[in-house]
N, C-alpha and C positions, 0 to 999 in steps of 0.2 A: 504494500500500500504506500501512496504518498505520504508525506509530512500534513498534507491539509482535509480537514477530515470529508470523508466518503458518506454520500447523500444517497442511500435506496429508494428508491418514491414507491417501487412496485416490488414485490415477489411472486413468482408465481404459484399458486398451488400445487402441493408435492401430493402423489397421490402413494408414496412410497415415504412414511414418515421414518422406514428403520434408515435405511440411507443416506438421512441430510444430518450435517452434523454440522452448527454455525459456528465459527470462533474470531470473537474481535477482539482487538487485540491495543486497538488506539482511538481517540475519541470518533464515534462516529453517529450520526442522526438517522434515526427510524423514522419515517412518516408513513402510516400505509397509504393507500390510494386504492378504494375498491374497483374491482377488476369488472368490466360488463359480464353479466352471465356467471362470474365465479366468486361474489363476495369480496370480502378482503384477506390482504393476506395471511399468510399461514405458516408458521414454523413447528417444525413436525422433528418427532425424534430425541434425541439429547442435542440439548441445545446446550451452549457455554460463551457467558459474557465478562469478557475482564476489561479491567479497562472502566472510562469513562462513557457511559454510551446513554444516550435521551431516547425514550418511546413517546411517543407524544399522538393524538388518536387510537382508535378504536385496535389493539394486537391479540393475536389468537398465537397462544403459543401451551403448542402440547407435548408431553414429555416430560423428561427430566430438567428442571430449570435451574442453574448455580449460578449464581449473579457473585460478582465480585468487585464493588464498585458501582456507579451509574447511577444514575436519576429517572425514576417515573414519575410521569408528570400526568396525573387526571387518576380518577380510580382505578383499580385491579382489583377486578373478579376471577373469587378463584372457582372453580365448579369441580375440582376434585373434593375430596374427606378429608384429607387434611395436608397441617403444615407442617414441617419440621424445619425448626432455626437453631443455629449452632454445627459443631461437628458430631460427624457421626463415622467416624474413624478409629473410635476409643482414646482420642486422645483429650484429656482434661481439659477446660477453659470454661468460662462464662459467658452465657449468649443473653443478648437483650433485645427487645423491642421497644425502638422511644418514641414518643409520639411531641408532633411541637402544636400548639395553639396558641401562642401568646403574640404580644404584637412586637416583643424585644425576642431579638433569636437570642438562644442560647443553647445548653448542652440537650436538655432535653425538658419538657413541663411534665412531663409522665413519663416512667418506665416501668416496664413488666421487664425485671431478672432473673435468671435462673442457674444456681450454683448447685457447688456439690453433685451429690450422685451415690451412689455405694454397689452400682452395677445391678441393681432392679429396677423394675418399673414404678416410678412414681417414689425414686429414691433418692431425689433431689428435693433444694430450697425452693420455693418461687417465692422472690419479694413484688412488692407492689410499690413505686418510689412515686410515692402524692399527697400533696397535704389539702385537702384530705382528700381519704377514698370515699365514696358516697356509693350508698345502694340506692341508687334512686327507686328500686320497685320494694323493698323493705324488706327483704328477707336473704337471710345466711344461711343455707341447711349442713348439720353436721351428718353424720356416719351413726347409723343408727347399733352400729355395732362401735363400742367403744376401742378407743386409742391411745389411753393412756400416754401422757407427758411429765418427764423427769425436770423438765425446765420449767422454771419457776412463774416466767415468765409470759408460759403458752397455756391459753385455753384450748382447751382437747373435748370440752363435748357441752352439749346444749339438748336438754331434755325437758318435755314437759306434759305431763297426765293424771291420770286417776290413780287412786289407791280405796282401799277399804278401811277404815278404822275395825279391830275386832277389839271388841271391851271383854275384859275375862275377869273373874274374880277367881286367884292361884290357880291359876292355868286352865280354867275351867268355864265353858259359858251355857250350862245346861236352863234352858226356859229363856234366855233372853231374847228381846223381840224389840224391833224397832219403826220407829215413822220417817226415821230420817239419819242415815248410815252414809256419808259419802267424805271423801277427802281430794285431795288435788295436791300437785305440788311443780316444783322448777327447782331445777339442776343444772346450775351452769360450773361448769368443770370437776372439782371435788365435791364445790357444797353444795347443799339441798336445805329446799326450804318447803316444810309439809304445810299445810294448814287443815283442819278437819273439823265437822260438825255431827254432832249423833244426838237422837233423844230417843228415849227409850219410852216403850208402851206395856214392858215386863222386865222389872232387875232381873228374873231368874231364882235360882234356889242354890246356886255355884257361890261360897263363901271365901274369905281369903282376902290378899291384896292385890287393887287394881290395878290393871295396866292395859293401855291399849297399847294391842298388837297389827303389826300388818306394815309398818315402815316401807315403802319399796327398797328400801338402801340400807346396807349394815353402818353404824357407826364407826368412824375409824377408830384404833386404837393406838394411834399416833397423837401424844401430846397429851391432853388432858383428859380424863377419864368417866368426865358427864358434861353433858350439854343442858343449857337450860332453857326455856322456854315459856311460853306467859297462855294462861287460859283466859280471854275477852271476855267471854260470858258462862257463867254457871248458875241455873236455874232449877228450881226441885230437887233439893238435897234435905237430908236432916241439918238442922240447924251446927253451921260452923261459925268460927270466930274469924279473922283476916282474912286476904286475899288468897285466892288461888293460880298455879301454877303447874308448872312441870318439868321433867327431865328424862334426857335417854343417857346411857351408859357404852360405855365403847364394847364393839362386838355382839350388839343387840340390835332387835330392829324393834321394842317396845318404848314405849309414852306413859310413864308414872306420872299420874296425878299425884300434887299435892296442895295443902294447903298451909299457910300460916299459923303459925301456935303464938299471939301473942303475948301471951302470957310466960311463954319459956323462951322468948324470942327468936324463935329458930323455927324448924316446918314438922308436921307431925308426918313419921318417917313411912307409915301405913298407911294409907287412904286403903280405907277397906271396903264391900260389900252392906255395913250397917249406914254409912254415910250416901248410899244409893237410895230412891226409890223407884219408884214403875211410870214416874215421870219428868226422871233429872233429864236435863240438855246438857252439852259439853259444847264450847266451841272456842278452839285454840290456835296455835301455831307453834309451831319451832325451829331453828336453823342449826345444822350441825357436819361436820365436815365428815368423808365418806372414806370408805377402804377403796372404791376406784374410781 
């Protein structure tokens, strides 16, 4: 080729795309120019562009495509499944995608990066580099199968449903019957936060102390050894003194009721089956950190 660069107006269509094999090598100008009766052009095959090269208009280019270099100018539509950016030779590095909108050029106003690796699928970093990132349609979904993270620093799961409250008295719930038995709760990474409501239309004849069971999440037994938690509303009980509350214990998934002793300034340690009737309400909450 000359020193000045080389201007194709037309190609013709290749009806043999194994064949054609393009390589530029120094700046040169693509314009297509559609053909009467055959469309526009068409580059077919493995195609390779190094160099500085401009597309500008409407280009059909099928095959293998490795650009090296150059400028496109107007959109690309891709109509294959998909893309792959970076190497793909085994050899380490960082590939990026930057995007510009602003009206001062610079490095980049967005990038999508992506490091690391460990030789699986889906065993690299992707960062996100934008201040800030916006969901504009409102939603994040996580892996409904958890993925535990040792970084301190990553949220690894997002969960959110129903549970049951089961009310027992010493492990036992023979007659009891209810109007209103339901619970909910939200898990964002380790911790969980339950809230639940019950009213009963029969205590039962099951004696002992209570405890509602049915936690969806075992308590971790990392750090501290009870969780505390607060009862909103307590209605039809035998007559108690102070306020009422609660707590769960690490390696359990139950909810002890208790209530205030003010007179001994501390909590009475049993909330038992006498302090129930056949038409108490419960309705509480708690927040307590998880084994995963």
């Amino acid at each position: 080729m000359t020193d000045a660069p080389t201007k194709i107006v037309a190609i013709p269509r290749v009806t043999d795309p194994a064949k054609v094999r393009v390589v530029l090598v120094q700046p040169d100008t693509f314009q297509s120019v559609p053909l009467s009766g055959a469309g526009i052009p068409t580059l077919g095959g493995d195609n390779e562009f190094t160099g500085d090269n401009s597309f500008t208009g409407s280009n059909t280019i099928t095959g293998y495509l490795p650009l090296s270099g150059g400028t496109l100018s107007g959109p690309l539509a891709i109509t294959g499944n998909s893309i792959e950016l970076g190497r793909v030779d085994g050899v380490a590095g960082a590939s990026f995608l930057d995007f510009h909108s602003g009206a001062t050029l610079t490095d980049f106003d967005a990038r999508v990066l992506s490091t690391g690796g460990d030789g699986t699928s889906a065993g690299g970093t992707l960062q996100i580099r934008a201040t800030p990132v916006e969901l504009t349609q409102g939603q994040l979904k996580f892996s409904s199968a958890n993925n535990p993270s040792a970084d301190p620093n990553t949220i690894d799961d997002y969960e959110e449903g129903l549970w049951t409250p089961d009310l027992q008295f010493g492990n036992a719930k023979v007659g009891i019957a209810y109007s209103k038995q339901i619970g909910t709760y939200v898990k964002i990474g380790k911790t969980v936060t339950l809230w639940w409501e019950i009213t009963l239309t029969a205590k039962g004849t099951s004696v002992g102390s209570a405890v509602i069971w049915g936690a969806p999440f075992t308590v971790s037994s990392t750090g501290s050894t009870s969780f505390g938690g607060s009862m909103g509303y307590a209605n039809g009980f035998v007559t108690t003194t102070g306020g009422w509350g609660c707590y769960v214990s690490s390696g359990t998934t139950g909810i002890n009721p208790t209530v205030s002793n003010n007179a001994a300034g501390g909590f009475l340690a049993g909330i038992n089956d006498t302090v129930f009737t056949n038409t108490s309400r419960l309705i509480g909450s708690i927040s307590y950190p998880t084994t995963t």
